[in-house]
C-alpha positions as CSV (number, residue, x, y, z in Angstrom):
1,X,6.9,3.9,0.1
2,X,7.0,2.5,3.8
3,X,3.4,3.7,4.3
4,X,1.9,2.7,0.6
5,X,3.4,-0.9,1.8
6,X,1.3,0.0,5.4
7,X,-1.7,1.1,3.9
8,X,-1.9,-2.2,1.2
9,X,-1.0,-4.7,3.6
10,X,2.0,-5.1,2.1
11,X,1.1,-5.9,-1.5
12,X,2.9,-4.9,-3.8
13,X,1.4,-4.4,-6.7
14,X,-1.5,-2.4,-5.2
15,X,1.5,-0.5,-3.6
16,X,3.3,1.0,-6.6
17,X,-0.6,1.7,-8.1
18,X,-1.1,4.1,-5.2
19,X,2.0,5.8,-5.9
20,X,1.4,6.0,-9.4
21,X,4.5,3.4,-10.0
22,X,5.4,0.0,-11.9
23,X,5.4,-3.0,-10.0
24,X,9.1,-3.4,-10.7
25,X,10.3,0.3,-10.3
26,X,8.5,-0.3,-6.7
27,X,10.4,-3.6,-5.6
28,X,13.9,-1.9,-7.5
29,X,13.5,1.4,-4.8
30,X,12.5,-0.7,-1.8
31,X,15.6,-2.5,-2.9
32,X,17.7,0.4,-3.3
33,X,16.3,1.7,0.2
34,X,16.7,-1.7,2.0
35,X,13.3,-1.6,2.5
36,X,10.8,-4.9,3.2
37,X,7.3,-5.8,2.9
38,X,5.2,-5.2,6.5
39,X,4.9,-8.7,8.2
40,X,1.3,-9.7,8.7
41,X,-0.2,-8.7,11.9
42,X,-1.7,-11.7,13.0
43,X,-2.3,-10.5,16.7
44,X,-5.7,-9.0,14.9
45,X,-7.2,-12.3,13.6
């Protein structure tokens, strides 16, 4: 999950289509795993 969230820059929804999961199955497991959304990186502008 931590590198789906990587890998879409964090969006969600694109996420949980990588893994082959809802939207809402996605945000319940990152829940369930305390896990957040990757800040932007804004050092690479």
């Amino acid at each position: 999950i931590s590198q789906a969230l990587k890998e879409t820059e964090g969006v969600i929804a694109h996420a949980a289509k990588l893994l082959g999961l809802r939207r809402t199955t996605l945000t319940e497991k990152m829940r369930k795993y305390g896990l957040q959304r990757p800040k932007a990186d804004s050092a690479s502008d």
